[in-house]
C-alpha positions as CSV (number, residue, x, y, z in Angstrom):
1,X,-46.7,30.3,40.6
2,X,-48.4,29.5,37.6
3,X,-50.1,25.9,38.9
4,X,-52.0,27.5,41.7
5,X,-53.4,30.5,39.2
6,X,-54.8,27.7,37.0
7,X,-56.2,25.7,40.0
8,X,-58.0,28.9,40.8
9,X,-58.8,29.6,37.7
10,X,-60.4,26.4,37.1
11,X,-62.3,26.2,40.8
12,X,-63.9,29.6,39.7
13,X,-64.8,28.4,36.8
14,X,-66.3,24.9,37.5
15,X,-69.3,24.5,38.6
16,X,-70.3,24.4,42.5
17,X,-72.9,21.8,42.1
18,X,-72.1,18.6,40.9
19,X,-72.7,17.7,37.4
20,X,-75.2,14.5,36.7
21,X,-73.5,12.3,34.5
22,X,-75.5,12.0,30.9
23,X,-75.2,9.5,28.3
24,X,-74.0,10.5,24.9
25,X,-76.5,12.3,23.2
26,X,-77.4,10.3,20.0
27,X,-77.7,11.8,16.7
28,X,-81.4,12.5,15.4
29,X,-82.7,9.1,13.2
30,X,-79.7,7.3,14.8
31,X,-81.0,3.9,16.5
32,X,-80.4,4.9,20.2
33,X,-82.4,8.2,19.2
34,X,-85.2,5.8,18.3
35,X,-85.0,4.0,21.3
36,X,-85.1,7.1,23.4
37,X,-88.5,8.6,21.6
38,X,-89.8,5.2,22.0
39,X,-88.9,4.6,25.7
40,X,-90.4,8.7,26.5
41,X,-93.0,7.8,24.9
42,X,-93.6,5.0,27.1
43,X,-93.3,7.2,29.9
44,X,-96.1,9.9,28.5
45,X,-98.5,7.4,28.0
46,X,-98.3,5.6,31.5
47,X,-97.3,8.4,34.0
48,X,-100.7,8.8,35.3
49,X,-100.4,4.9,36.7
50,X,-99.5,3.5,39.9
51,X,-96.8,1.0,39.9
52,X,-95.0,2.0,37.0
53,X,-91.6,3.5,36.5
54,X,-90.6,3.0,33.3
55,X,-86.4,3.8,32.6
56,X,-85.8,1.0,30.2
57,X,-86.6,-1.6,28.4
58,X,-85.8,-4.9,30.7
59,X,-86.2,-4.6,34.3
60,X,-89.0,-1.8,34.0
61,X,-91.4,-4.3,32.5
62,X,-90.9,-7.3,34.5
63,X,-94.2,-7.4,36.5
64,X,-96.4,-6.6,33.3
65,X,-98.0,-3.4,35.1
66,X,-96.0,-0.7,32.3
67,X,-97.9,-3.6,29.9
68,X,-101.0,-2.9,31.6
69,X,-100.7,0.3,32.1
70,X,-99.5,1.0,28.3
71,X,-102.5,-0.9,27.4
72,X,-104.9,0.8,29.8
73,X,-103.9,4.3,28.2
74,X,-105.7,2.9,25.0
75,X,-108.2,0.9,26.0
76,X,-109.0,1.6,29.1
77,X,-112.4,-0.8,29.2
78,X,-110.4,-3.5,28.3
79,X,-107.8,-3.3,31.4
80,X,-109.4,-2.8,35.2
81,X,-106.1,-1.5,36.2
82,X,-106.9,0.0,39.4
83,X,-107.4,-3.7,40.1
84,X,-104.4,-5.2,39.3
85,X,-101.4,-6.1,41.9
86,X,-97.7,-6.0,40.7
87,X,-97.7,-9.5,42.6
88,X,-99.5,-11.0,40.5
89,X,-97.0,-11.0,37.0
90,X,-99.1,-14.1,35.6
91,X,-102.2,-12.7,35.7
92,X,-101.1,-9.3,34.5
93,X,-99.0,-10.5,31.2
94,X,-101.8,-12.7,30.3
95,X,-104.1,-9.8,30.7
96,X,-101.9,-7.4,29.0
97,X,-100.9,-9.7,26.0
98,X,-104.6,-11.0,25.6
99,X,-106.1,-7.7,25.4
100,X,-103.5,-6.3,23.3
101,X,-104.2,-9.5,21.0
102,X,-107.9,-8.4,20.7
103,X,-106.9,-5.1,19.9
104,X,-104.9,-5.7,17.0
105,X,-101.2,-5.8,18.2
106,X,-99.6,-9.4,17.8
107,X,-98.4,-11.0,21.3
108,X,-94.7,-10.9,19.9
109,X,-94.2,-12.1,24.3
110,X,-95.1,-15.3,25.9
111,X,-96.4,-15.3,29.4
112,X,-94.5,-18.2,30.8
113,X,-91.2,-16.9,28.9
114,X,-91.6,-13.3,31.2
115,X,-93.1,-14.9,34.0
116,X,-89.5,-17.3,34.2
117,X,-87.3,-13.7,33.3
118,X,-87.0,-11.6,36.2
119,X,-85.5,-9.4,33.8
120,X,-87.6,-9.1,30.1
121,X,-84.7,-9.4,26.8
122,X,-85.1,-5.8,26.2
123,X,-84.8,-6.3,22.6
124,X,-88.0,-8.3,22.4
125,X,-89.7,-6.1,25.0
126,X,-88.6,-2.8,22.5
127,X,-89.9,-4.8,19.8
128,X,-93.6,-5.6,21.3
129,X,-93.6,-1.8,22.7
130,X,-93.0,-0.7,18.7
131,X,-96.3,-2.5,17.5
132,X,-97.9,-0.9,20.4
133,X,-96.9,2.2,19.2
134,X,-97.5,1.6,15.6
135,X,-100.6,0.0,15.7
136,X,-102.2,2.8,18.2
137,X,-101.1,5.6,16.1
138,X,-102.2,4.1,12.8
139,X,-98.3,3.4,11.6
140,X,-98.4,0.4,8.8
141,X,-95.2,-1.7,8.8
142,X,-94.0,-3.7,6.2
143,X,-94.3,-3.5,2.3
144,X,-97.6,-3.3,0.4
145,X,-100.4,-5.7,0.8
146,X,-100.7,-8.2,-2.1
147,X,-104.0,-7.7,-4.2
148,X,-106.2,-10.7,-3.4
149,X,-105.8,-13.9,-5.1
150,X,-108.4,-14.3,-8.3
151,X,-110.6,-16.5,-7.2
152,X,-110.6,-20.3,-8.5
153,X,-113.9,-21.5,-9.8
């Protein structure tokens, strides 16, 4: 008698709906919390583009329109991105990486290396996508500059 009380028990309890399965929720400064901010922030920066559905960092970025796009959202003279065709990978990393270059941010990527991946190393794809985010929000990495040498006369 006491089994089918707890199976009612627990069919009132549970849910009706079924529950979406989450990943574990990482602790605040943790790595993966990083990652998280870094990939929503991705997200904020190119919802308003076609052709771009950013969920990671590999497979989401393997036609160089999130590149684009991320670009775009900062310098949006610099990237025609109404123009561009997620056919056209080539043409879009170069375009992304190149303009990125001219804004300040170091092509960590190399066009023939993602061209050849049909799914980006998300570690080096995180990596680039951090100097975005640093250089575009004024973030200086690394130690303190040197002074200039003296001068040899």
């Amino acid at each position: 008698k006491t089994q089918p009380q707890l199976v009612n028990l627990v069919n009132n309890v549970a849910p009706k709906n079924p529950v979406r399965r989450v990943q574990s929720v990482a602790a605040p400064g943790s790595a993966a919390s990083k990652k998280a901010a870094l990939l929503h922030w991705c997200q904020r920066m190119t919802e308003d583009h076609d052709h771009v559905n950013i969920t990671n960092f590999g497979k989401s970025w393997n036609d160089g329109m999130a590149f684009c796009a991320l670009f775009h959202h900062f310098i949006p003279d610099q990237i025609p991105y109404e123009t561009l065709d997620p056919k056209n990978r080539e043409y879009n990393f170069r375009l992304a990486f190149t303009e990125g270059e001219k804004a300040g941010v170091t092509a960590l990527l190399d066009v023939e290396d993602m061209v050849d991946m049909p799914n980006p190393e998300w570690r080096s794809v995180m990596t680039y996508i951090s100097l975005i985010y640093n250089h575009f929000n004024g973030i200086r990495v690394g130690g303190p500059r040197l002074p200039p040498m003296p001068s040899q006369e």
